[in-house]
N, C-alpha and C positions, 0 to 999 in steps of 0.2 A: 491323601493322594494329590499331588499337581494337579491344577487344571488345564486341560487341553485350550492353548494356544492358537485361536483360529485366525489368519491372516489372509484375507477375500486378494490381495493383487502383490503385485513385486515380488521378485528373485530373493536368493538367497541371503543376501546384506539386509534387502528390506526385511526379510522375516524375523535376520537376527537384531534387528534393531527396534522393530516391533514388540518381539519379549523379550526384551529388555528396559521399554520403553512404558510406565505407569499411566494410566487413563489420563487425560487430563483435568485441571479442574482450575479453581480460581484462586488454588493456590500455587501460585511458579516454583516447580522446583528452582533448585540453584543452579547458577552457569555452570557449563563441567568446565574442569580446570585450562584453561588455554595460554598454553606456551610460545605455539608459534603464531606471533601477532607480528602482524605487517608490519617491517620495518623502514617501507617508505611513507607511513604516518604513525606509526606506533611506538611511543617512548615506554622506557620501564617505569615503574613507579619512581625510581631515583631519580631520572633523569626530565622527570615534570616539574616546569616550574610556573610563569605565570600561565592563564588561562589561553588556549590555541587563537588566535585571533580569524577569524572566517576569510577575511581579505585577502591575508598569508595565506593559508591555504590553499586558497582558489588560484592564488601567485605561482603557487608550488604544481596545481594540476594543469597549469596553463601552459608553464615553464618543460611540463611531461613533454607535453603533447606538441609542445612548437614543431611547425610543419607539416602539421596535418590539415585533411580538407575544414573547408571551413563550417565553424559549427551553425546551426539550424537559428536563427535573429525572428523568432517571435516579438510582438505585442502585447501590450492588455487591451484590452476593450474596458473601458472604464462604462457603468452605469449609472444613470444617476438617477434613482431611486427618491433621497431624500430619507428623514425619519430614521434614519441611525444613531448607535451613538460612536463617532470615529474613535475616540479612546478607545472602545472594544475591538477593533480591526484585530480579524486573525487572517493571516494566510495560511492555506491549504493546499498542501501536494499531496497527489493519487500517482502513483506507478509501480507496476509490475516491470523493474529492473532486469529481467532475463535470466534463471542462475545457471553458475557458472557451466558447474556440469549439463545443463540441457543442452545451454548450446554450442559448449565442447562436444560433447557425445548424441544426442536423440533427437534436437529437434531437425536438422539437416537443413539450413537456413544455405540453399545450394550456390545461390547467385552472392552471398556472404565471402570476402576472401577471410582464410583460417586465421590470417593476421592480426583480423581486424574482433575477432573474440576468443583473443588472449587476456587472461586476466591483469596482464602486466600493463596491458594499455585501456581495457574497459574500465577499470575501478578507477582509474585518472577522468574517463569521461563521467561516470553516474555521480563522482561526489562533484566535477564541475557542474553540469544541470543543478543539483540539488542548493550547491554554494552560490549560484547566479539568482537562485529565489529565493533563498532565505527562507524558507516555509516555517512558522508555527508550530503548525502539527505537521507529522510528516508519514504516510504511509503508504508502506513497502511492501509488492506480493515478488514470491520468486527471491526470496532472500536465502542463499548458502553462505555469505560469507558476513555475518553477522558478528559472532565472537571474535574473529582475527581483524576486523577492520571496519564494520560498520558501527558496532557498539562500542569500543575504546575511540576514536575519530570522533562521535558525535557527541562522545561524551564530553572529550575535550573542548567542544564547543559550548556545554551550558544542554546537552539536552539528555531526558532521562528518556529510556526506554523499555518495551517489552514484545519480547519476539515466542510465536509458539510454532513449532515444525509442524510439519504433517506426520503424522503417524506413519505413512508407507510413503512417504517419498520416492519419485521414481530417482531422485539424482543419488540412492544409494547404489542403486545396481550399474551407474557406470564409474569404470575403472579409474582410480587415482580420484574420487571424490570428495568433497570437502564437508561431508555431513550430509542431512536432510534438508531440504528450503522449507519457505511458510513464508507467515507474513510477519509481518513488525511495525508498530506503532512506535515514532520517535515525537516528543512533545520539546519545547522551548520552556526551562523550565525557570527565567525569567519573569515570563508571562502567565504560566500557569501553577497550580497546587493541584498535588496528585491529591486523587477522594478514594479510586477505589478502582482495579481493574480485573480483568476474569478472560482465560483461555476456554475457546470453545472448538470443540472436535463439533462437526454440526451432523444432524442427523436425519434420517428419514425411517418415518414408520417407527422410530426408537432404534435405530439400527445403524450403529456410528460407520459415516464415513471417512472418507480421506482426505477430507476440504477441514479449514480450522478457519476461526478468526478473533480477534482482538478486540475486545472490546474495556475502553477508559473512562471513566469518568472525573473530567478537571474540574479546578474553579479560576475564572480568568481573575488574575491577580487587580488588575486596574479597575475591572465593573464588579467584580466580585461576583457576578454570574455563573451559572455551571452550564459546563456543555459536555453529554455524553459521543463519545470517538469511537466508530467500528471501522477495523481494515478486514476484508474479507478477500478469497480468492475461491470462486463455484468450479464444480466443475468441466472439463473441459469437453469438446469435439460436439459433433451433430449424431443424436440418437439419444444423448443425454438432458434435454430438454425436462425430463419429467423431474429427474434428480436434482437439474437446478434451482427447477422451482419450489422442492420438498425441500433443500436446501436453504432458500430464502428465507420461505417461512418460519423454520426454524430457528435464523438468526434475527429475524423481525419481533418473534415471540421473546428472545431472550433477551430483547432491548424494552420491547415493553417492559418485563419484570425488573427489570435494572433502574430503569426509569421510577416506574412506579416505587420503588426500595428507597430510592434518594430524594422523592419531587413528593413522599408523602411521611407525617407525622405516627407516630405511633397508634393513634388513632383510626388511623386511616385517612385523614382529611389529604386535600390537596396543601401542599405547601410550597410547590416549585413547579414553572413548566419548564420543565428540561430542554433543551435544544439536541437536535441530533445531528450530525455527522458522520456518514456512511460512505467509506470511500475502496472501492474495489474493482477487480478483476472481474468483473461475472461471466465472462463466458458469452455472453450472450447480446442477440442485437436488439432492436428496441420493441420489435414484434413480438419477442417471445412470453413465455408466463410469466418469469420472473419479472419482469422489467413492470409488468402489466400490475402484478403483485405490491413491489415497491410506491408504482404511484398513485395505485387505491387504496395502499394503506391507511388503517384511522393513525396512524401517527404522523398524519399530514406531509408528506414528503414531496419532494420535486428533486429534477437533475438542472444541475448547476448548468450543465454545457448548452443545453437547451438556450441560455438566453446570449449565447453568441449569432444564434439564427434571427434572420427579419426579423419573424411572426412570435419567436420567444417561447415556441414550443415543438422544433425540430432539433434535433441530437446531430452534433458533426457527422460528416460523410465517414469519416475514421478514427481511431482511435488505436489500431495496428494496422500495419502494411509490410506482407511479407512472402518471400516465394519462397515453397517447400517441394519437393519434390513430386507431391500433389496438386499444387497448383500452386496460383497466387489469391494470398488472401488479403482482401480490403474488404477492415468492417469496422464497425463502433463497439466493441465489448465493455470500456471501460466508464468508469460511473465517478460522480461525487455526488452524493444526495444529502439533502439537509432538508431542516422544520423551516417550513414555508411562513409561519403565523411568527415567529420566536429570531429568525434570523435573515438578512436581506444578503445579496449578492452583489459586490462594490465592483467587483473585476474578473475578469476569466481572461486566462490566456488564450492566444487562438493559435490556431493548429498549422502546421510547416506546411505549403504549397505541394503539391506533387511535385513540381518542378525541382524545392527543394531537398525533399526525398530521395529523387534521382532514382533511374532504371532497375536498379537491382534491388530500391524496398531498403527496409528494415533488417536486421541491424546491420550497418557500415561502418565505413575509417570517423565517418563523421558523428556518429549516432550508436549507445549500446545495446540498447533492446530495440525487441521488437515492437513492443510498447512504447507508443508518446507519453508524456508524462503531463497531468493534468494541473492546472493552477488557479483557485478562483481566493480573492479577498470577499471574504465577508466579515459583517458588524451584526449586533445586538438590535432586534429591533426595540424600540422604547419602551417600556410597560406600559399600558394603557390605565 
């Protein structure tokens, strides 16, 4: 006899997509076949010839976009530390990109004109931010259009990656949608050697939710070091506090064992302190459990953004800004966390002015998510 099917949230699309949809696990199923791939970056196999040059590219989303308001002129904050090793330098981008379907149909981003989150003109802005930084590792929450243009495009650049949906996606139950979103970890693969990666449905009480995340483990090509890579995305609104922090937890636990699986011999000895890399969506602001969770961690953790402040231990005033028909939201949700003992922080981007945000928030002609997007250089620290 079949077994009964139980799907806790979403409409009719999510449920059929749900049983149809095998648990996750650490081993990726295969892409499903994708035919219609964007054909203002997407060549057929025939028609590839040398490798997509990133410069070109950025030419080409610049060339979209001529005449629109002007885009957001961040800095780095360069730190100086000391005691690295510069050959190691990775950069690192965090962002939740917006998908399509949310904020075509559910999320009601009011003071937004419809124009301005068209996919015909957003996918020109999210590969410019991405193409202006060059990122290393690169990861992605709120990803729907992954097979048609995020994963053929980066590949074309030299990066490998891996994307896991959410089990019950809300962007299946709106009309004319492009899939389920999730997250995705893009790596420079240049720079690094895949060792070994694992899709995680994350859980509470043993009780799978609807949050997933990614997690990789490289070896940086130049130091020959490893560093394990999580993109996560908790869940969302206020009342869900306890889920987020059940949530953490269990993606902290999975990184320990992962760790431990790589950083030790057969034996059991220690043979590697692994570095970590934690970069996501959480939901949440810096008061809450989770966050509280992350930086008591025994896996030594701290947030990167933290040291854009004086004192080097205050989190930006934001990390979204945005008016819904509930109100206006300005808050710090988003995170990069790394091993404090194992890795230093070279650079952090800082964050757009109110000023240049402008009245209406998040996302605009200028900007496509509601989400900023995060940027910190970090290096190896030296072995003692």
């Amino acid at each position: 006899m079949m077994d009964t099917i139980v799907c806790p949230m979403g409409g009719g699309a999510t449920r059929l997509y749900s049983a149809l949809t095998p648990p996750l696990s650490s081993s990726p199923l295969p892409p499903p076949a994708v035919t219609n791939l964007d054909p203002a970056f997407c060549q057929t196999q025939e028609q590839k010839g040398a490798p997509v040059c990133p410069a070109e590219l950025l030419r080409q989303c610049e060339e979209a976009l001529r005449g629109r308001a002007p885009r957001f002129h961040r800095k780095f904050t360069q730190l100086q530390d000391g005691g690295g090793a510069p050959s190691s330098s990775i950069r690192v981008m965090q962002w939740n990109i917006l998908a399509q379907a949310l904020g075509e149909g559910l999320d009601s981003f009011v003071q937004c004109p419809p124009e301005a989150l068209s996919w015909s003109r957003r996918k020109y802005l999210i590969l410019e931010e991405i193409l202006t930084y060059r990122p290393h590792i690169l990861c992605l929450q709120e990803v729907d259009h992954y097979y048609d243009t995020l994963q053929p495009v980066f590949a074309g650049l030299g990066y490998s990656s891996n994307f896991c949906p959410k089990p019950w996606s809300p962007c299946l139950d709106v009309e004319g949608n492009n899939g389920p979103d999730g997250c995705a970890l893009f790596y420079d693969e240049s720079r690094f050697e895949f060792l070994d990666s694992v899709n995680l449905q994350l859980s509470t009480m043993r009780i799978p939710t609807n949050q997933v995340a990614v997690v990789t483990m490289l070896r940086c090509r130049s130091s020959g070091r490893c560093v394990c890579v999580a993109v996560t995305h908790l869940k969302a609104r206020s009342g869900w506090e306890w889920l987020r922090s059940a949530q953490g937890s269990d993606l902290l636990r999975h990184l320990q064992t992962l760790v431990q699986k790589h950083g030790h011999d057969s034996a059991g000895a220690q043979t590697l302190d692994i570095p970590l890399l934690i970069c996501g969506d959480f939901n949440a602001i810096p008061t809450e459990e989770v966050y509280r969770r992350f930086a008591a961690s025994p896996l030594g953790l701290d947030s990167a953004y933290k040291r854009l402040s004086e004192d080097g231990s205050t989190e930006p005033e934001y990390t979204t800004w945005k008016i819904r028909p509930t109100g206006e939201c300005c808050a710090t949700l988003d995170y990069i966390w790394y091993s404090r003992d194992t890795l230093r922080v070279d650079a952090v981007l800082d964050m757009p002015t109110e000023e240049q945000i402008g009245p209406n928030r998040l996302p605009s002609f200028s900007y496509p998510s509601d989400h900023l997007s995060l940027v910190c250089d970090f290096s190896f620290k030296e072995k003692e």
